[in-house]
C-alpha positions as CSV (number, residue, x, y, z in Angstrom):
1,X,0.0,0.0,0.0
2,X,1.3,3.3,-1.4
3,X,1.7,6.2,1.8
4,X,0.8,9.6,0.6
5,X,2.9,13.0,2.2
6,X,1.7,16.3,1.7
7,X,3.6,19.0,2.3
8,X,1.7,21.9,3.6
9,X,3.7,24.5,6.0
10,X,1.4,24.5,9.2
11,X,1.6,28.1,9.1
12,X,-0.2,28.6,5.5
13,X,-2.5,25.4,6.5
14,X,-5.7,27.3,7.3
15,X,-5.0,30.2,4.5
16,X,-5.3,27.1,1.9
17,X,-8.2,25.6,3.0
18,X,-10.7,28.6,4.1
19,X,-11.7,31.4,1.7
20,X,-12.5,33.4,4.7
21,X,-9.0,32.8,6.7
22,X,-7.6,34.1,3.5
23,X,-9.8,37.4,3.2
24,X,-9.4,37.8,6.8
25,X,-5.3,37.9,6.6
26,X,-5.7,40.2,3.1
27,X,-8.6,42.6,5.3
28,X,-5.6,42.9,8.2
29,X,-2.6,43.7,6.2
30,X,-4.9,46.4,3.7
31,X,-5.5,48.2,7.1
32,X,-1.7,47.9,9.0
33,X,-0.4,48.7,5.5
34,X,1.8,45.6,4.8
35,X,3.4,44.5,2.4
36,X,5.2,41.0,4.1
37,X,4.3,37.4,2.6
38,X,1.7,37.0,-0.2
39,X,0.3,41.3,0.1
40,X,-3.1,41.9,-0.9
41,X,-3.8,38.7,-3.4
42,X,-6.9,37.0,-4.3
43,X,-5.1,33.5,-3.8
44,X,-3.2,32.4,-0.9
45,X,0.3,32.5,-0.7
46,X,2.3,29.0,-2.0
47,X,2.0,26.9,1.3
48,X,4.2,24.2,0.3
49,X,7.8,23.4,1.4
50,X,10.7,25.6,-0.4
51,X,13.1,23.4,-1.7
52,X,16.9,24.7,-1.6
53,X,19.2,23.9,-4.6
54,X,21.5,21.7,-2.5
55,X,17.6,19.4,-1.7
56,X,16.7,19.6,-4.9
57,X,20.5,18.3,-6.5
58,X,20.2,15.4,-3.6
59,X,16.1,14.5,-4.6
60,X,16.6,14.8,-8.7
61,X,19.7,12.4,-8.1
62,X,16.9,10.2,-6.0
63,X,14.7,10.6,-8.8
64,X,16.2,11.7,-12.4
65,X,13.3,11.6,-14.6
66,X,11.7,14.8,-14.4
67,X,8.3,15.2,-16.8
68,X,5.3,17.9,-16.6
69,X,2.4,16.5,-14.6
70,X,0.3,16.9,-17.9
71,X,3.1,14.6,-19.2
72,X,3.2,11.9,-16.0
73,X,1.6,8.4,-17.1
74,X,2.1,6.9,-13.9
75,X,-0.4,6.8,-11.1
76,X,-1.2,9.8,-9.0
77,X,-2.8,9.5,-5.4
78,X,-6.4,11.4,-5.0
79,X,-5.1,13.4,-2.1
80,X,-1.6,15.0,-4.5
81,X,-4.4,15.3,-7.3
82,X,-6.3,17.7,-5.0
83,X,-3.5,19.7,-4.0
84,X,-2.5,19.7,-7.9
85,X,-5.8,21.0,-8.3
86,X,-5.9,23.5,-6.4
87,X,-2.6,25.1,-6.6
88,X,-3.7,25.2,-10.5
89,X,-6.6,27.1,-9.7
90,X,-4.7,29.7,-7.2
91,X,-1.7,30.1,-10.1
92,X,0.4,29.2,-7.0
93,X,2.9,28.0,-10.0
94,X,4.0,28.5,-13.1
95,X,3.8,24.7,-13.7
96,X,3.9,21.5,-11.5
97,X,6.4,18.5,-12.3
98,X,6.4,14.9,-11.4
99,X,10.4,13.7,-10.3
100,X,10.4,9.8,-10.6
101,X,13.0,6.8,-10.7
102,X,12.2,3.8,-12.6
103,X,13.8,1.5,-10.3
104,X,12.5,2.7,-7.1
105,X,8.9,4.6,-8.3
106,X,8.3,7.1,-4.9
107,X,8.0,10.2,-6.7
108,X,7.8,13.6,-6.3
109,X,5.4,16.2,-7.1
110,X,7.3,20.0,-7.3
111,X,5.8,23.4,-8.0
112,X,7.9,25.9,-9.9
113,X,7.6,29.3,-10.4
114,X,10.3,31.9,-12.1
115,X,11.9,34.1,-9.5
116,X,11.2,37.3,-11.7
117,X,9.0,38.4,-14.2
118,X,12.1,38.8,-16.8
119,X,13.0,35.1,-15.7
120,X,9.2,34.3,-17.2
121,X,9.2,36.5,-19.7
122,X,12.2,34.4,-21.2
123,X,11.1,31.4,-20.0
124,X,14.8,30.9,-18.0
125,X,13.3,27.5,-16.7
126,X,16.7,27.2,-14.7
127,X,15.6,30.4,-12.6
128,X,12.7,29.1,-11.0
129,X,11.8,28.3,-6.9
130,X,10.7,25.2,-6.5
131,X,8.1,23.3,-3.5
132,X,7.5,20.1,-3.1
133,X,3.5,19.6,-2.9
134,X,3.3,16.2,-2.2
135,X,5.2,12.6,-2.5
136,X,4.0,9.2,-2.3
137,X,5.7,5.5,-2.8
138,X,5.8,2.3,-0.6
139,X,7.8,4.1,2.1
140,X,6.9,7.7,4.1
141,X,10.1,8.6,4.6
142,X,11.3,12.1,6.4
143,X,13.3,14.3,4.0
144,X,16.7,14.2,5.9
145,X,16.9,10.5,5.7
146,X,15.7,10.7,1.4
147,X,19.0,13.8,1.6
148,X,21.4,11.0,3.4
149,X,20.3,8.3,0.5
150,X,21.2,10.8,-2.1
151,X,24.8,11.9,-0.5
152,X,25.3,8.1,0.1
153,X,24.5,7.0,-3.6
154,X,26.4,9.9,-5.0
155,X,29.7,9.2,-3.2
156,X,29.2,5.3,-4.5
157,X,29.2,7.2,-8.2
158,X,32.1,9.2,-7.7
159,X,33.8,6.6,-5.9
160,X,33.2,4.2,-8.8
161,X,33.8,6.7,-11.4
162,X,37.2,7.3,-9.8
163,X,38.4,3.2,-9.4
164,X,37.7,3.0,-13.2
165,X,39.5,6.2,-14.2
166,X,42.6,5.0,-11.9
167,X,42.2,1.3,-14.5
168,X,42.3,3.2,-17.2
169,X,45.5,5.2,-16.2
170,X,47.0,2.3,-14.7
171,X,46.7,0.5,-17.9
172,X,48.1,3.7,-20.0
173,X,51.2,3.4,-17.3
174,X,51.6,-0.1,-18.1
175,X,51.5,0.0,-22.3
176,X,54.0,2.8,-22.0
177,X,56.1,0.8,-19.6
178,X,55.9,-2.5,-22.0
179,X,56.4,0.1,-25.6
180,X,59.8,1.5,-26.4
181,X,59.7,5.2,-25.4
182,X,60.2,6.4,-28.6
183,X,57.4,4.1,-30.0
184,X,55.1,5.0,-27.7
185,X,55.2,8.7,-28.3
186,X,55.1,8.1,-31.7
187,X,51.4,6.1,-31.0
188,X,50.2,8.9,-28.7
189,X,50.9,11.8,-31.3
190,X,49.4,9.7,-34.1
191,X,46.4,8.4,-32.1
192,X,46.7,4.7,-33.4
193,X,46.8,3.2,-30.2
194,X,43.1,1.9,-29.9
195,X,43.9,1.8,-26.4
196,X,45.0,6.1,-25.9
197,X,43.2,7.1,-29.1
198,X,41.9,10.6,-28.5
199,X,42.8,10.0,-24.6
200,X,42.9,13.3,-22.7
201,X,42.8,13.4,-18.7
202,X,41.1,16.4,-18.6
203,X,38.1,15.3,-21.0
204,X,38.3,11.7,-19.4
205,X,37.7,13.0,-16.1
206,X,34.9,14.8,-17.0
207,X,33.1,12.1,-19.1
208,X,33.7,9.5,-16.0
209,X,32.2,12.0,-13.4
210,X,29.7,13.4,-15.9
211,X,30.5,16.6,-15.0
């Protein structure tokens, strides 16, 4: 059985829900003159959690497939279509995502909005906040422990990426050890080694940690 989180910030909870909490809080700040959190709006402010860019690296590595919800086929749970729903109708965002794995399907669903109006105007898709509205799977687990899975399977990658990096230069080590000097050089500037053809650390490392 699939476990359904929604993330709602306890202090937006009642603003979401209740028309009248919301013209209540707009009534209030008209007459103190303020201009803090969502100002005079007809919607309520975005209740969901703010992601930071260092969660958001550590969940997309979690779950890499990122698609528009108009775009998800998988299933979605009644309670994340709701909130979907209703964030749609409030233009809380600019457009909601769906961040899945194929392997281990608990994904997310993300709000993002642009962080200006020249960021929407250009559609800069990399300049955008992003909250996560809900996530479901086989598993309710609390964010910090989903961050520690991430940081654990990224230093496996790197770690991996390094041992086969160190082969490879081990092995280019060796062939010039067993290659007359001379012969060797001659192979490197002419590329016919199969084995160092086009070989260049800097571009190697970068291909085997996909930077």
């Amino acid at each position: 059985m699939k476990t359904v989180e929604i993330y709602v910030q306890e202090d937006f909870a009642e603003e979401l829900i209740d028309d009248s909490v919301l013209d209540e809080v707009n009534k209030i700040k008209e007459e103190l003159g303020l201009s803090c959190g969502n100002q005079i709006s007809k919607k309520s402010q975005i209740p969901y959690l703010w992601l930071d860019e260092y969660t958001v690296s550590c969940f997309k590595i979690l779950c890499p497939s990122v698609v528009k919800l108009k775009d998800y086929t998988g299933q979605i749970p009644l309670e994340a279509l709701k909130h979907a729903k209703q964030s749609e109708q409030e233009t809380h965002f600019d457009w909601i995502e769906v961040w899945s794995n194929r392997k281990d399907p608990d994904p997310f669903m993300v709000g993002c909005v642009y962080r200006s109006e020249n960021d929407r105007a250009n559609e800069y898709t990399w300049s955008t906040d992003k909250y996560l509205i809900a996530r479901w799977g086989a598993e309710k687990k609390p964010i910090p422990q989903l961050v520690k899975e991430a940081v654990d399977f990224a230093e496996k990658e790197v770690i991996n990426a390094v041992l086969k990096l160190e082969s490879k230069v081990v092995g280019i080590i060796n062939y010039l050890k067993q290659n007359p000097r001379g012969a060797a050089e001659e192979s490197i500037k002419k590329g016919n080694s199969s084995f160092l053809s086009g070989f260049d650390a800097k571009d190697l490392l970068k291909k085997e940690l996909d930077l």
